[in-house]
Structures are given as C-alpha cells and as structure tokens.
N, C-alpha and C positions, 0 to 999 in steps of 0.2 A: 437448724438441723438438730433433730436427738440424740444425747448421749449413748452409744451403743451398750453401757447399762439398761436393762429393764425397759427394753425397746418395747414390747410389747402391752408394757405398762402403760406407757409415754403415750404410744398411739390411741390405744383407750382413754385414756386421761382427756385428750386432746378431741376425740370425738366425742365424748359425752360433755364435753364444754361447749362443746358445739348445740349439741342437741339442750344444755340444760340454760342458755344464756338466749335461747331461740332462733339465734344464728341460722341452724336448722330446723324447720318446726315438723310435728307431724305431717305425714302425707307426702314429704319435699325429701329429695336424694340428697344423702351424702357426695362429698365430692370423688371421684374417681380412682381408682388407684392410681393411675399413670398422677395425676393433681397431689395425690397425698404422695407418694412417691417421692416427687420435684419437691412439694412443700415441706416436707420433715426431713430427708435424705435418708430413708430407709429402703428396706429390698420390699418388693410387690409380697412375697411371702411373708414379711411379717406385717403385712396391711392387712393379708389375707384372713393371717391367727387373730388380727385385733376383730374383725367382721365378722368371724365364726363366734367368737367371745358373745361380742352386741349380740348377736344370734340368737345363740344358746340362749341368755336373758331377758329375753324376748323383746328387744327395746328395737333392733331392727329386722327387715324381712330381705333378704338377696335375692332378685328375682333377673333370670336369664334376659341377658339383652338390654335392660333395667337400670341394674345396680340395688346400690343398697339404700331402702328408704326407711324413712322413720316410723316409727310406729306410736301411736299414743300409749307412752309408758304407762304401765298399774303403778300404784303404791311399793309393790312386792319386788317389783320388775326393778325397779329403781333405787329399792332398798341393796338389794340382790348387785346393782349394779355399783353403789356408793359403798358399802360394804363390805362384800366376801371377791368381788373379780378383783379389786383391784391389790388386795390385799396376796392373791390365790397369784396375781400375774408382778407380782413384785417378788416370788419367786420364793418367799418365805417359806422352803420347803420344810425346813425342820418344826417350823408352830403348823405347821398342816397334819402331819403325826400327833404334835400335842392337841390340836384341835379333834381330831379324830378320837383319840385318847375320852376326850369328855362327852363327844356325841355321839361313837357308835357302842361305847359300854352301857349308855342308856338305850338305844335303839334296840339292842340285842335283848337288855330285859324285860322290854316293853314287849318283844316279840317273844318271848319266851310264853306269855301269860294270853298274847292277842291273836297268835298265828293261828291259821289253818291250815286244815288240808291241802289245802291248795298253794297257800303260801312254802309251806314244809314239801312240798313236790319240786317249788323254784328251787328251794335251797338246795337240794340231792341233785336235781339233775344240774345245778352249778358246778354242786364237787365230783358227777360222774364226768362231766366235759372236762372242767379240770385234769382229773385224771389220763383220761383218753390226751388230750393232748401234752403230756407230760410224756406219755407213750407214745408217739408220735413223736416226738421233739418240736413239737408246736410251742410258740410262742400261749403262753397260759394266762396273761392278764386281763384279759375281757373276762374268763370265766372267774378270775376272781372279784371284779368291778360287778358282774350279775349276783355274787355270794352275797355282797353286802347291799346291793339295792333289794334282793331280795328280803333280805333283813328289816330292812327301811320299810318295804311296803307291807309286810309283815307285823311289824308296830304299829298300824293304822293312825298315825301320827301324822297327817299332812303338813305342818309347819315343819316339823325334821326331813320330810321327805324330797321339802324343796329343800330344805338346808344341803342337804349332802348329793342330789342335784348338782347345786351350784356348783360343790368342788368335783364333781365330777373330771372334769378336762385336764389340771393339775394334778391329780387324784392318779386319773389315766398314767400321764407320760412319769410319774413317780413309777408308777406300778412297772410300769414298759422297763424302766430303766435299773429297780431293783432284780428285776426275772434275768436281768443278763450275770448276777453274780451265780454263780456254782451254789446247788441245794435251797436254792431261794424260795422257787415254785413249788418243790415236794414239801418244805416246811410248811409253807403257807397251806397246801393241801392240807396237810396231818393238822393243823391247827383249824381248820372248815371242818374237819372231821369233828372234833372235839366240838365243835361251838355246834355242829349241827346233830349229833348223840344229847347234847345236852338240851337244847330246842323240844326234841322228842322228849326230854324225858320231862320235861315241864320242869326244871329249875333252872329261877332265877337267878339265883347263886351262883352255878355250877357255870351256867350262860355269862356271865360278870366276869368271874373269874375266867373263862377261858378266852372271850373274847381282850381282858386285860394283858392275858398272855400273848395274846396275836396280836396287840400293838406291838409289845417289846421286839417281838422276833421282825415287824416289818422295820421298827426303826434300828435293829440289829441290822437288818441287809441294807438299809438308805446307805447306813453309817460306811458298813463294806463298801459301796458304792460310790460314793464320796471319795474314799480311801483310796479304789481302784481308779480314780479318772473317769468314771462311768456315769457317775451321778453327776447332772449336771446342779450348782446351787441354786439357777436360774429356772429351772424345767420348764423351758418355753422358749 
C-alpha cells in the first residue's frame, strides 16, 4: 500500500515502472482501476489524476470501454515523463514558481522580438476574458494559463513550448488555488496588462522586467495561500 504522501506521485512512479521494465509493452493495457485500486490502496480518483498525467505525456491513450493502453513512447514523451511529471507531482510547488521564474522571463523576451499579429491578438483577448470574468466573479485562471501559453507560442520556441506544456496541470491547480486569495486575480490582470503594453511596444527590457515582476506577485499570493490553509504544498 502507498504512503498517503505524494500519492499521486507514487502511482506514476509505479506505472511507468511498469511501462519502462516491459511488464507492460506497447499496444497492451494498463491494469484496471478497480486492480490498481486493491493493488496500491489508494481511491479510484487518484488512479484517475495519475492516467490523465500518462495522458497528458502522451505515453498512454484512455479509450471508453478499453482502458488505458500504452503507447510507443518518443524520446520527448519519456524525457517529459522521467523529468518534469514527476518532479511537478511530488508537489514541489514552490521550485515551480522558481522554475517559472527562469523559463517564462525568457519566453516573454523571445516573444517580445518573434510575436505577431496574431500571436499579440491571443494575448489581449487573454487579458479581455480575464477581465470580463473578474466582472463576473468568474473564477479567472484559465484566462490566465491562455496569457502565458500565448506567450509560449509567441516565442516560436518549440523545445520551451513543450516545456511549459508539461507543467501545465500543476501550473493549473496552483493558479486555481492562488485566485481564492482576495486581490490575486486583479493583480495578476494589472501585471498581463504591463507585460502585454510592453509585447506592443517591442521591448525586451520592459517584457523581462515586467514579467520578473509577475513572478513576485504570483509567489506573493502562493505564499498568502500557504498562510491561509488554501494552498495546498501538495497541489494534486
């Protein structure tokens, strides 16, 4: 049975052993929830989070009526999997902001020089839904999850693009769970504001420096978070 620490971790862990010792090979099903269930003593839900994971990574496919089979992992697939899940599902929330810290101040500058039209339309219509749902009292973290993938795709940078991908999912329930503190979501607005005025104006600089300032202010609200009981250390 898994220690109710870092369950989520555990069950990954536990299937990519599976999949990497051959146990499972491509083409052949994972075992069942109700089987992983009885076999680790965990809840069906956190079977579920570890199979959306593989998912996401594209190392397996969940297909109705099915289950989950394996897929003939890439290179990327598998780097992706040995490296940033399990690291992302052991709940290291506070090296995800430092991580962040070093990957999206470059992203941002890369995008300041490579963006288009089209790219700089994602990012506005990111901070008008934002906005709109601020007014609303809408929950606001997907339009801020769309701010920086826009950013991402914006840098024409495909190696960062899968990077910050990956932490997408951790990425998520951080963001889910900082919006619950008071002024979190207008912050993070007024600081898209700044980083996407600066996009427009073509400096790199100005792009560095503000997006260095929207780290602080996200790991300003974790930290609230944290403080409030709200933040889980686990986020998974």
């Amino acid at each position: 049975m898994l220690l109710k620490k870092t369950l989520s971790s555990q069950v990954i862990d536990y299937l990519l052993n599976l999949m990497k010792t051959g146990a499972v090979k491509p083409g052949e099903k994972l075992p069942t929830e109700k089987v992983l269930t009885e076999t680790l003593g965990v809840s069906r839900t956190c079977i579920r989070e570890a199979m959306k994971s593989l998912e996401s990574l594209d190392l397996i496919t969940v297909r109705p009526k099915i289950g989950a089979v394996v897929k003939e992992p890439s290179p990327s697939a598998m780097f992706r999997a040995e490296h940033l899940a399990p690291a992302a599902h052991r709940q290291q929330t506070d090296m995800l902001i430092e991580f962040r810290r070093i990957l999206e101040v470059g992203l941002a500058s890369l995008a300041s020089q490579k963006a288009e039209p089209s790219d700089l339309e994602a990012m506005e219509k990111a901070v008008d839904e934002h906005e709109q749902a601020i007014a609303a009292q809408r929950p606001a973290y997907q339009c801020d999850i769309d701010f920086h993938m826009a950013i991402a795709t914006a840098s024409k940078n495909p190696f960062a693009i899968t990077v910050l991908r990956s932490i997408l999912e951790p990425l998520t329930k951080q963001r889910m769970q900082t919006n619950l503190i008071a002024n979190a979501a207008e912050d993070g607005l007024r600081d898209h504001r700044k980083i996407l005025a600066a996009m427009k104006a073509r400096s790199a600089k100005r792009v560095r420096e503000a997006m260095r300032a929207h780290m602080d202010t996200a790991e300003h609200y974790w930290n609230l978070a944290k403080a409030n009981g709200t933040g889980d250390h686990r986020v998974g």
